[in-house]
C-alpha positions in Angstrom: 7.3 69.7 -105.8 10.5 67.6 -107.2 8.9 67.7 -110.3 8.6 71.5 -110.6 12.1 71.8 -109.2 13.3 69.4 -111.6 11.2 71.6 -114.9 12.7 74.9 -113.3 16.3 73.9 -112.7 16.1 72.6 -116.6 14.5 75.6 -117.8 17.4 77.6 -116.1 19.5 75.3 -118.1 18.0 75.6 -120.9 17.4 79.3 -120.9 21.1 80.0 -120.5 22.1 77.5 -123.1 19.8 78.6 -125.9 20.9 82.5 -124.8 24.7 81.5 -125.5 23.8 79.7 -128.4 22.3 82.4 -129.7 24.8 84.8 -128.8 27.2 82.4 -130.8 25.4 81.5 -133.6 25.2 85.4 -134.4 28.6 86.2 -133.7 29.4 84.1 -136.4 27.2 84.6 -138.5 28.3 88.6 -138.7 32.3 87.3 -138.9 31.0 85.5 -141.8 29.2 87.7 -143.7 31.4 90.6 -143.3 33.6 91.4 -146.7 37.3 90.1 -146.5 39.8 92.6 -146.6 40.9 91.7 -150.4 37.4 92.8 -151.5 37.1 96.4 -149.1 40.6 97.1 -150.6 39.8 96.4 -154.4 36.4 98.8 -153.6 39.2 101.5 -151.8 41.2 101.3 -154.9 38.0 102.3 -157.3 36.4 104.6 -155.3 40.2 106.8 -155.3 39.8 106.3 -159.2 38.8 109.7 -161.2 36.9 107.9 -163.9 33.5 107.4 -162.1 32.2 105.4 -164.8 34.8 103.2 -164.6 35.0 103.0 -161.2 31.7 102.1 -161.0 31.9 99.2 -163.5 34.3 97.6 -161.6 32.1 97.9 -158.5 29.9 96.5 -159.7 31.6 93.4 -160.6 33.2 93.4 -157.2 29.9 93.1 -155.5 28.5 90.2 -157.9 31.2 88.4 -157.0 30.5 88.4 -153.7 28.4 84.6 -153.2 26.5 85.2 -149.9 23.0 84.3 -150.0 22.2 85.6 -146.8 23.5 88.8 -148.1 20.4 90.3 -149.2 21.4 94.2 -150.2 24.8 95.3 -150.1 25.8 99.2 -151.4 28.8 101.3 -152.0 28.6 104.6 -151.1 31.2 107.4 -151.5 32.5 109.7 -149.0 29.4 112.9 -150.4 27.0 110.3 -149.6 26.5 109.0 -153.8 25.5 105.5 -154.5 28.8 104.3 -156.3 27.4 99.8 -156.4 24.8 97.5 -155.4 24.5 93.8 -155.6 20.4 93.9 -156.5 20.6 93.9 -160.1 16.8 95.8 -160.0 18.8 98.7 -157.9 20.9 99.6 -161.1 18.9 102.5 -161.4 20.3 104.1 -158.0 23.3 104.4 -158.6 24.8 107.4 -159.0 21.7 108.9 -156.6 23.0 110.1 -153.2 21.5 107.8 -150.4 19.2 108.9 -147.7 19.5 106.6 -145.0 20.5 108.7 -141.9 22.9 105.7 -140.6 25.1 106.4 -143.5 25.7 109.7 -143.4 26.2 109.2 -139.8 29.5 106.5 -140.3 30.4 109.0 -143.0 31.1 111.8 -140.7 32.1 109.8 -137.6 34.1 107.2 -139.2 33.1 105.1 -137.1 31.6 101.5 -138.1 27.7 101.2 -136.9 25.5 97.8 -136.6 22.4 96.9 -135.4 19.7 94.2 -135.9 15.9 95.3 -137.4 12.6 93.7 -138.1 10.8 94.2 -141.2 7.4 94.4 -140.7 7.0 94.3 -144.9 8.5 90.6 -145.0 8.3 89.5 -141.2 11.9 88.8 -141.3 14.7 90.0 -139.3 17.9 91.3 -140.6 21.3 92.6 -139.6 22.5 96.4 -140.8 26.0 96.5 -141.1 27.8 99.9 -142.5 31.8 99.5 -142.8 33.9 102.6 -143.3 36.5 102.7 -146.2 39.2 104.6 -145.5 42.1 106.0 -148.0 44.6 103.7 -149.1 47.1 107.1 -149.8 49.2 108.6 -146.9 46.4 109.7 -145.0 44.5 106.8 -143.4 42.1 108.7 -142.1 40.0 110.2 -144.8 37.2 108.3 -145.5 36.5 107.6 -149.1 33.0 106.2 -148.7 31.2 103.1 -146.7 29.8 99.7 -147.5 26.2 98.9 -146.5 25.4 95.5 -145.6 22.5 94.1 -144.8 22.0 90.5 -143.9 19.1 87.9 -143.5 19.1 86.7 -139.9 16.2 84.2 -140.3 18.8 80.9 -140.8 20.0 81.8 -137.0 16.8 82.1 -135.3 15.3 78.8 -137.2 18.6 77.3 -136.0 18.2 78.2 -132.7 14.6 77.6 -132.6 14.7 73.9 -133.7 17.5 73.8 -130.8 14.9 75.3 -128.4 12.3 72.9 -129.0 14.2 69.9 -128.9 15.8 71.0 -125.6 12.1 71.9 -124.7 11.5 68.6 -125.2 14.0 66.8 -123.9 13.1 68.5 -120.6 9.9 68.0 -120.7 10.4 63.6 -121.0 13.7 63.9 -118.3 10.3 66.0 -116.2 8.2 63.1 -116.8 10.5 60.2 -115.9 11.4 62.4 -112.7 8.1 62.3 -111.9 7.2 58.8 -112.3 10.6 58.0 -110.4 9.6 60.5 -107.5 6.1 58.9 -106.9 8.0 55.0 -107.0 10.4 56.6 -104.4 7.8 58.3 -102.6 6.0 55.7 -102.3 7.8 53.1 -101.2 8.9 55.5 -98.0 5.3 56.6 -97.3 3.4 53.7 -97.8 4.8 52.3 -94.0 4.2 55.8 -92.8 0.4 55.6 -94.4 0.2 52.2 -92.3 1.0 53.7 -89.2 -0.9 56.7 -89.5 -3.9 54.4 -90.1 -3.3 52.4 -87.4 -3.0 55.4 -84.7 -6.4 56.9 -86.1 -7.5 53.6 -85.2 -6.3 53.7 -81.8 -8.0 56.8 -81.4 -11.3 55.0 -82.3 -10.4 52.6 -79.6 -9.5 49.7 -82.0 -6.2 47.7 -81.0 -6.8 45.1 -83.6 -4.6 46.0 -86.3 -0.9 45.8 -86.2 1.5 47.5 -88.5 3.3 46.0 -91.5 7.1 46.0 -90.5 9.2 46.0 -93.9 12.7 45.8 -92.5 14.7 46.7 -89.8 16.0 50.6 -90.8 14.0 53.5 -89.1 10.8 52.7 -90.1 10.8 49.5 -89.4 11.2 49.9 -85.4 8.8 52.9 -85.8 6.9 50.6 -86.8 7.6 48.3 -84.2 7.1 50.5 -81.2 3.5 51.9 -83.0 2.8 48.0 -82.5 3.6 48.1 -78.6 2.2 51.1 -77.8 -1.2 49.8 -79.4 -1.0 46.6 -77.1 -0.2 48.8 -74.3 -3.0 51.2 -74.6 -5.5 48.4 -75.3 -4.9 46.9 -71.4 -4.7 50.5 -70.2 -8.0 51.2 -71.6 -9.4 48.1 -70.6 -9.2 48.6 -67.0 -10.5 52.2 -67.1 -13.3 51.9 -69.2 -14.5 49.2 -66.8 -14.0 51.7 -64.0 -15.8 54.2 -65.9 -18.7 51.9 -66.7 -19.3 51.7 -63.1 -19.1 55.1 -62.4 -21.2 55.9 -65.8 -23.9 53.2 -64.3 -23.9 55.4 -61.0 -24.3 58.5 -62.5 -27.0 57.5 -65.1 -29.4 56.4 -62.0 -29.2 59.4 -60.4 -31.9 62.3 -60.3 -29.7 65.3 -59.9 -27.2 66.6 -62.1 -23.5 65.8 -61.8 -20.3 67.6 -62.7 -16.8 66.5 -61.8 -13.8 68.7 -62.3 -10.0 68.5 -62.5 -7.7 70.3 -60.0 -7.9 73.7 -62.7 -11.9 73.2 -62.0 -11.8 72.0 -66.1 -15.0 69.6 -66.2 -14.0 66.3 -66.5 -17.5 64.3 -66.3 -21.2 65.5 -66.7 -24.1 63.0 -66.1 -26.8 62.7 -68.6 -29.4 65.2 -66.1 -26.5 67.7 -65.9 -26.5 68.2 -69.7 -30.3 68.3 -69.9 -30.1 70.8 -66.9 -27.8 73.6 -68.3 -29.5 73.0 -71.9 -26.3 72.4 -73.4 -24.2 69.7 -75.8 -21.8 67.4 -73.9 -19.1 68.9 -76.2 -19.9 72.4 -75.1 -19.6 71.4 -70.9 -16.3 68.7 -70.7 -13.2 70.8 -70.6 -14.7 74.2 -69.9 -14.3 75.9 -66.6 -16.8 74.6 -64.2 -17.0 78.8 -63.7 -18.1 79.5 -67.0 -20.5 76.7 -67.8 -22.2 77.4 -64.6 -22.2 81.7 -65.5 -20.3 81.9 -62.2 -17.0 83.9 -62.9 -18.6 87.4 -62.4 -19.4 86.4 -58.7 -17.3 83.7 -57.3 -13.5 82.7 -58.1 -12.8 79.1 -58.5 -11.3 79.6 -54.8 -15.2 80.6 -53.9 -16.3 77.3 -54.3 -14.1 75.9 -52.7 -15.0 77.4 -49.8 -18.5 77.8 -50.1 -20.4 75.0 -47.7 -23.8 76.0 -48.7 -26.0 75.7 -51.6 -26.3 78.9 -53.7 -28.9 79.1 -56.5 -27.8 79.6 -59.8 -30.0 81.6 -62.9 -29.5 80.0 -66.2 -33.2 81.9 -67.4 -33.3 82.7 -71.2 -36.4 84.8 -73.0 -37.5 81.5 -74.1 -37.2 79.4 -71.1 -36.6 79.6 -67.0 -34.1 77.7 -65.7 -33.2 77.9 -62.0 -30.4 75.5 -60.2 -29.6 75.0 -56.4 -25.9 73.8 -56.4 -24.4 71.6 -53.9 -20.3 71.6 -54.0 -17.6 69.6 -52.4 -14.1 68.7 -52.3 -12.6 65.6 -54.4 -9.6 64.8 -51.4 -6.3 62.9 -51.9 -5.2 60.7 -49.2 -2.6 62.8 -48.7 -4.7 65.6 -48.5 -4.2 67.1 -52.4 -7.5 68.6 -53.7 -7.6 67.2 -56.7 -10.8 68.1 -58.2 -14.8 69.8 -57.0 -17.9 67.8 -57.3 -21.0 69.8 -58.1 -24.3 68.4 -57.8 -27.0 70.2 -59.3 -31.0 70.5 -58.3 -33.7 72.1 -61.2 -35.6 74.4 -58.6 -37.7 75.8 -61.6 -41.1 74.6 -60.7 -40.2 75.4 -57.1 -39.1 78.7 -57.3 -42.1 79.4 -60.0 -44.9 78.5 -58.2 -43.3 80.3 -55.5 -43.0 83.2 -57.2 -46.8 82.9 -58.8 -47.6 82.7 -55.4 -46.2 85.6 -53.8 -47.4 87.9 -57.1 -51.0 86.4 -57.1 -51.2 87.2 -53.0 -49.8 90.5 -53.5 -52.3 91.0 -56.3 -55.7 89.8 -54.7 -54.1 91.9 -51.6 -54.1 95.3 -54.0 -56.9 94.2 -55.8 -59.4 94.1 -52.5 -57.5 97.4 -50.8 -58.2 99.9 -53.6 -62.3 99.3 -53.8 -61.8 98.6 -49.9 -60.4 101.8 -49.4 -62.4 103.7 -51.4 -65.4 102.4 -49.6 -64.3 103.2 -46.1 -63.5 107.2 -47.2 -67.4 106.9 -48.7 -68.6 105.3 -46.0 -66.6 107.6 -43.3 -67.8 110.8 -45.2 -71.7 109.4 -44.6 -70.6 108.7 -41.1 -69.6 112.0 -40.8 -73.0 113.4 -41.5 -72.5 113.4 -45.5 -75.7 111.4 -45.4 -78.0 114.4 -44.7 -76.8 116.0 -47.9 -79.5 114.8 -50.3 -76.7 115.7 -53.3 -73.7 113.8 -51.7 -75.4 110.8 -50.1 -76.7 109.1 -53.0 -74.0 109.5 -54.9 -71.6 107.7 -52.0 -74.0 105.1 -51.8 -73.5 104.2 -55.3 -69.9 104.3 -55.6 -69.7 101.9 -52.3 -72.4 99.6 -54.5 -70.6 99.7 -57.6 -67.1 99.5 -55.6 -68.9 95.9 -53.6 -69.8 94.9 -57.2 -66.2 95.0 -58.2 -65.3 93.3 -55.8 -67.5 90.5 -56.1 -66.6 89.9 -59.8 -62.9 90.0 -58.8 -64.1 87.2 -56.3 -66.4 85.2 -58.3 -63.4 85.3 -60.8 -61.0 83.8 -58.7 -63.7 81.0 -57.3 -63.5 80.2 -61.7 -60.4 80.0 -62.3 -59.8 78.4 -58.8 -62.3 75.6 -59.7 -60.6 75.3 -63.3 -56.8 75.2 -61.7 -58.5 72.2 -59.2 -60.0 70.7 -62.0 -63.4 70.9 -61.0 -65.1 72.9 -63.6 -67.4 70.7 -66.0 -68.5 71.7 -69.2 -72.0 71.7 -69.9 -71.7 70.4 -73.8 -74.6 71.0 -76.0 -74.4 70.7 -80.2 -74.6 75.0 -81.2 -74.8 76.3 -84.5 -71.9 78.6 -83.8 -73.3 81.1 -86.8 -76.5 81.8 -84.5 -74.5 81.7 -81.3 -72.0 84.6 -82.5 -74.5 86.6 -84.4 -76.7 86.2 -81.3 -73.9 87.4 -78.9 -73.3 90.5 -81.1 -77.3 91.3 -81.8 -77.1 92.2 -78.2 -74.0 94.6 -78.3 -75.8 96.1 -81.0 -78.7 96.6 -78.8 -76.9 97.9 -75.9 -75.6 100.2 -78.1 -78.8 101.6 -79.4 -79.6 101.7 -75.9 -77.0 104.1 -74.9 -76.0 101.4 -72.3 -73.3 103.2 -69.7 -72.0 99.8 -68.4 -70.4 99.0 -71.6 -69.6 102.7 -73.1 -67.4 105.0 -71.4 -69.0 108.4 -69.3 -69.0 110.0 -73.3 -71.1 108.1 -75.4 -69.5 106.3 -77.8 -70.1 105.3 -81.4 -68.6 102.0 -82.5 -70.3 99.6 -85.8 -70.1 95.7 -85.7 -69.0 94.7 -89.1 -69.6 90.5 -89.5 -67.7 88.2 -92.3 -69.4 84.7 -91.9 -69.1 81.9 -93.4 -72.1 81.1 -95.3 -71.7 77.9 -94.1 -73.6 76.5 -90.9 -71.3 75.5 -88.8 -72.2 73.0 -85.5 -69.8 72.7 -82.3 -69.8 71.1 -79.2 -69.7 73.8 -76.4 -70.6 74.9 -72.8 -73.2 77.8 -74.1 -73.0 80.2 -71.4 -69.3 80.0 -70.8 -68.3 80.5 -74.5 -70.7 83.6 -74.4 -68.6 84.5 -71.3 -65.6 84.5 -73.1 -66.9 86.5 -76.8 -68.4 89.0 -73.8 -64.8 89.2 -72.4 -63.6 90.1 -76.2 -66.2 92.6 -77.1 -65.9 94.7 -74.0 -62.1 95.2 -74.6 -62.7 95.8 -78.2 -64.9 98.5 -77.1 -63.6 100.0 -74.4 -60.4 100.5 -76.3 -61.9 101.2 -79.9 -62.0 105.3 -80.6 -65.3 106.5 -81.2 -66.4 105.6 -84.7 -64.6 102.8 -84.5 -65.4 99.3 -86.6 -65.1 96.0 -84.7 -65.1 93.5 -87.6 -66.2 89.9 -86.1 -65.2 86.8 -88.6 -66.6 83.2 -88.8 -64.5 80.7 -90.9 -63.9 77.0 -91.2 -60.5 75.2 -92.1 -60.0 71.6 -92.2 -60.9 70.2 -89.0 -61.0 73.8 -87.0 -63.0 76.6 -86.7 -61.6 80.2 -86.1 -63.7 83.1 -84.8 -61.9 86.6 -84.9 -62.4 89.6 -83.7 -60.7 92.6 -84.6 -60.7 96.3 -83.1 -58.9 100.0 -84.3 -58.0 100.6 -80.6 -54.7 101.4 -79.2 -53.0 98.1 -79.9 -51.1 96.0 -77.6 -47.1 96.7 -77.2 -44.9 94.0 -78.7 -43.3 93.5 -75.6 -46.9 92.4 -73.6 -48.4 90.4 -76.4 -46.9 87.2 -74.5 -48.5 88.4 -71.4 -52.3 89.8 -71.8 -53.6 85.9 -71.0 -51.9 86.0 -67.6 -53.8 87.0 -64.3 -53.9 90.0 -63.4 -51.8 91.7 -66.2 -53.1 94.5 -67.8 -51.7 97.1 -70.8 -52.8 100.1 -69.3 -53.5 99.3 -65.3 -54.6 102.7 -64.9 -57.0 102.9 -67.5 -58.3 99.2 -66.8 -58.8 99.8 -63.0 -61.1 103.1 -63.6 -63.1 101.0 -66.3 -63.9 98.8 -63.8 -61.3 95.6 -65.4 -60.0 92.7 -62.4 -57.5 91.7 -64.9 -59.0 88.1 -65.1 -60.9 88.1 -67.7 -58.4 87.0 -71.1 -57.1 84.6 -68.3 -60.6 82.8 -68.0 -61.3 83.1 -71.5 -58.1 81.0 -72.1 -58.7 78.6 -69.4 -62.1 78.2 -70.9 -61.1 77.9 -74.3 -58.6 75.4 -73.6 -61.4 72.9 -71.6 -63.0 73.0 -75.4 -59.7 71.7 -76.6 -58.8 75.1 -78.3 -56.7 78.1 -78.4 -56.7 81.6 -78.3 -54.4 83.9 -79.0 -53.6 87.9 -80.2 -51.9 89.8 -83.2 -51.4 93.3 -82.6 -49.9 96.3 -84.2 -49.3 99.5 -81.6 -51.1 102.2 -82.6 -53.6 100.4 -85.4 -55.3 97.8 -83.1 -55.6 94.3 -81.9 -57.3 90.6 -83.6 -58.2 88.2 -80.7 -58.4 84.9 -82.8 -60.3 81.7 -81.6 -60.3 78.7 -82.7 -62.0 75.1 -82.0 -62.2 71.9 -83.2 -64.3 71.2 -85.6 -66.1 67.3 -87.0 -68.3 67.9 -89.7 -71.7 65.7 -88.8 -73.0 63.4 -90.9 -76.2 63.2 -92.0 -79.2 65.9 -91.0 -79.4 68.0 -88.6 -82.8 69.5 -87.3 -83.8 73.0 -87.8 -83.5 75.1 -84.8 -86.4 77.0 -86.5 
C-alpha cells in the first residue's frame, strides 16, 4: 500500500511536470520560430511593389535567408491568394500559382492570425502550422497585403520531452523501490513483536502457557508485551484448577448409562456426555451452545419456562426414515444457594427398543385378533344360516359346508404360521441340512407348477383360469448347497404363488440359477402389478400386504415373505425385492456357496 501511494503521488508529480514542460518547451519553440519583425516588414515592403518579378526575387532571397532548420516550408502569399515565395528550392515551380489551402484564404479574409499543430501520417512526424497576416505598411493598417505560411517540425520537442519523461519514469520507479525496501525494514521491525504476541495468544488458545513473549524495550509494545506475558501465567493457574474439576466431573459423566446435558441460565448447552451425543445422533460441535429447545426438537411444544416446570418425564421423537430414535427425558433445576437458577439438567433414556417391541406387540395382537375374526365371522353367518334350516337345501348346504372348511383351513395355516415363526423368533427351529444339487431342487420345484398348471389346479389359479409359462435361465453348471429340503421348497412355493396370483394371464415367470464368487442367487421374476416404491421396505414384515383386499380373498395370512426371510436367513442368506409399479416384481435369493472338492456321486 505505501508503495503504490508512494508510485501514484510521483506519477501525479510527474504527470504535471512533464505537462508544463511540455507546455513550455512549445511555447518557445513557436516564439522562436516565428519571423522577426525586420523580415515580415522587408516581405510588406515587396509585396506593395508593382514589379511582381521583382518583388518576387527579392522574396525569395528573404526567405533563404531565414536559417531555421526546424522550419521545414515556409510561403508568401499575396492578399488574391497567389504564391508570391517559398523557402523549398524544389517548390520554385509554385510560385506564381494561387494556393489552395482553405486555412489561407481563411486568415486572408479574417485577418486574423490562425495556428494549430498536425500529424503527418506520410512522414509520422508532427508539425506546427502557423499563417501570419501582413498588413499594409501605407496609411491604412488594415488592408492585408498577403500572409506568411509557416510550418514547423515539432519532433525536437517531443524527443526532448520524451527523454525527460523516461528519466523521471525512472527516477520514480528506483525512489518506488527504495520506499519499498524501507517500508518492509520499518514494517518489520513494528510487527515482528506484534507477530510474537499473536503467536503466543494462539497458543494460549491451544492451552500452552509455555512460551513467553520477547520484550524489546519499554515503549508501547514493550508493556503489551508485558501484560500478554501475565495474562498467560494467569490463565495457566486458572485453567489448572478447572480442568481438574472438570476431569472429575468428565470421569462421572463417562460412567454413566444415560445421557447427560447441562445448560446455562439461557438453557445454552454447556456439557453433553459421550451417550448424550450418541443418543441425539449428532457431533459434539452441533449440541454445546445450542438451545437445549432446539437440539432436543422441543420449541414447537414447550418454552424454555416449560421445562422448568415440568416434574415429569415426557418422551421425546427424534425418528428419521432411516432410523427410530425415541427418548424419555428426565429434567431438573441446577439451584444457587441463594436460590438463583442457574442452569437445567436433562437426563436422557433411549426407550427405542422399549417402545418398539411395544408397538410390535400391540400391531401383531391387533393383527392375529383381525386375522381370526374375519374367517371366524364368516363361519358363524354359515354356520347360523345351516342352523336356520339352510341345511335342508341340497344347493345351499354344501356349499356352506365348504366355505366353513376352507375358512377353518385358513385359519389353521395362519396358526401353523405363527407356531413357525414363533419357534424361529425362540430360536428353536433346526435345520435339517442335507448336500442338494440346487439345479434339480429348483427345476423340480417348478416341474410341479407346471403340472398344476396342466392340471387346471384351482388352488393356485384364480376362479378364471389362468395361463402363465415358466421360462428357466440356469447355469449350466451343477451347483451343490447345504439346505433344509422341505423348508427351502417352502419358501420358492411362497415365491411362485405370488408370482402367479399377481401375473396377468399370459404372463412369463422367468426363474434364474447363477453362481458368483462364493454365493448363489436364484431369481424369480413376474409381469404382475409391481410393488409401490414406498412398500418395497415392507413386503418381508408380518402381516403386511400390497393389496390387503385382494390378498385376503386369495386366501394370503400375510406370513408368508416373512417366513421365507426368517428361513433364508437360518441358511445364512438374504432375500430381497426390485420392483417397478406397473411392469412387475424380481424376488432375488441368494446363498452361500463352497465349491466341493473332489467327486461328487450321481444322484442318478
Amino acid at each position: 500500500m505505501f508503495a503504490m501511494l508512494l508510485l501514484l503521488t510521483l506519477q501525479i508529480v510527474g504527470a504535471y511536470f512533464v505537462q508544463q514542460l511540455k507546455s513550455d518547451n512549445l511555447k518557445t519553440f513557436k516564439q522562436r520560430i516565428e519571423l522577426s519583425t525586420y523580415v515580415d516588414n522587408s516581405l510588406i515592403e515587396n509585396l506593395e511593389k508593382t514589379d511582381a518579378k521583382v518583388a518576387n526575387r527579392k522574396i525569395k532571397e528573404i526567405l533563404e535567408d531565414v536559417n531555421d532548420t526546424n522550419a521545414a516550408e515556409i510561403q508568401v502569399i499575396d492578399a488574391k491568394g497567389t504564391i508570391r515565395g517559398d523557402n523549398a528550392v524544389n517548390n520554385s515551380s509554385i510560385v506564381g500559382q494561387r494556393s489552395t489551402n482553405a486555412e489561407v484564404s481563411q486568415v486572408i479574409y479574417s485577418g486574423r492570425p490562425y495556428s494549430k499543430t498536425t500529424y503527418d501520417h506520410n512522414d509520422n512526424k508532427r508539425y506546427y502550422i502557423s499563417i501570419t497576416p501582413l498588413f499594409s505598411s501605407s496609411g491604412n493598417s488594415n488592408t492585408i497585403v498577403g500572409v506568411v505560411y509557416l510550418r514547423a517540425n515539432l519532433e525536437s520537442v517531443y524527443d526532448s520531452i520524451n527523454k525527460i519523461t523516461i528519466i523521471f519514469a525512472t527516477a520514480a520507479l528506483i525512489a518506488t523501490v527504495i520506499g519499498l525496501v524501507l517500508a518492509i525494514l520499518i514494517s518489520s521491525a513494528i510487527t515482528s513483536p506484534i507477530d510474537e504476541m499473536k503467536k503466543q495468544t494462539e497458543r494460549i488458545a491451544r492451552g500452552d502457557y509455555s512460551g513467553q513473549v520477547k520484550i524489546y524495550g519499554n515503549d508501547e509494545l514493550g508493556l503489551l508485551a508485558q501484560a500478554v506475558n501475565d495474562l498467560s501465567d494467569r490463565v495457566e493457574e486458572a485453567q489448572e484448577s478447572s480442568e481438574a474439576e472438570r476431569r472429575r466431573l468428565d470421569s462421572i459423566l463417562a460412567h454413566m448409562s444415560d445421557g447427560v446435558l447441562a445448560t446455562d441460565r439461557r438453557g445454552n448447552v454447556i456439557i453433553a456426555n459421550d451417550m448424550a451425543i450418541a443418543d441425539l445422533g449428532l457431533e459434539e460441535e452441533e449440541i454445546l451452545g445450542r438451545s437445549i429447545l432446539d437440539v432436543l426438537q422441543l420449541k414447537s411444544q414447550y418454552s424454555l419456562r416449560d421445562l422448568l416446570k415440568i416434574q415429569q418425564e415426557i418422551l421425546i421423537d427424534l425418528s428419521t426414515p432411516q432410523q427410530e430414535q425415541i427418548l424419555q427425558a428426565y429434567f431438573s433445576l441446577i439451584k444457587r444457594e441463594s436460590g438463583f437458577i442457574s442452569g437445567l439438567v436433562c437426563v436422557l433414556h433411549d426407550v427405542t427398543e422399549q417402545q418398539k417391541i411395544d408397538e410390535e406387540r400391540r400391531e401383531f395382537v391387533s393383527n392375529v385378533s383381525h386375522e381370526l375374526r374375519t374367517p371366524l365371522t364368516s363361519m358363524k353367518s354359515y354356520l347360523e344360516a345351516l342352523n336356520d334350516g339352510a341345511w335342508q337345501d341340497p344347493k345351499l348346504a354344501p356349499t356352506f359346508l365348504q366355505i366353513t372348511q376352507e375358512e377353518a383351513d385358513r385359519m389353521m395355516r395362519l396358526i401353523s404360521d405363527l407356531l413357525s415363526l414363533s419357534r424361529m423368533d425362540a430360536g428353536r427351529t433346526q435345520l435339517d441340512l442335507e448336500l442338494v444339487n440346487l439345479n434339480r431342487l429348483f427345476n423340480y420345484i417348478l416341474n410341479r407348477f407346471d403340472m398344476m398348471l396342466e392340471k387346471d389346479n384351482n388352488d393356485i389359479r384364480e376362479v378364471a383360469p389362468k395361463n402363465y409359462t415358466i421360462r428357466r435361465d440356469f447355469t449350466k453348471r451343477e451347483l451343490w448347497v447345504d439346505i433344509d429340503t422341505d423348508k427351502f421348497i417352502r419358501v420358492i412355493d411362497n415365491i411362485m404363488n405370488n408370482a402367479i396370483k399377481y401375473s396377468p394371464d399370459g404372463g412369463v415367470i422367468t426363474c434364474r440359477l447363477l453362481e458368483t464368487h462364493n454365493h448363489v442367487i436364484l431369481s424369480i421374476s413376474d409381469q404382475g402389478l409391481g410393488i409401490p416404491k414406498k412398500d418395497i421396505n415392507h413386503v418381508f414384515d408380518r402381516f403386511f400386504r400390497v393389496d390387503k383386499a385382494r390378498s385376503r380373498a386369495q386366501g394370503g395370512t400375510g406370513l408368508g415373505l416373512a417366513i421365507s426371510k426368517e428361513v433364508i436367513e437360518l441358511h445364512g442368506g438374504k432375500i430381497w425385492v426390485d420392483s417397478v409399479e406397473g411392469k412387475g416384481s424380481t424376488f432375488y435369493i441368494s446363498l452361500p456357496y463352497q465349491e466341493y472338492e473332489g467327486d461328487l456321486w450321481d444322484e442318478n
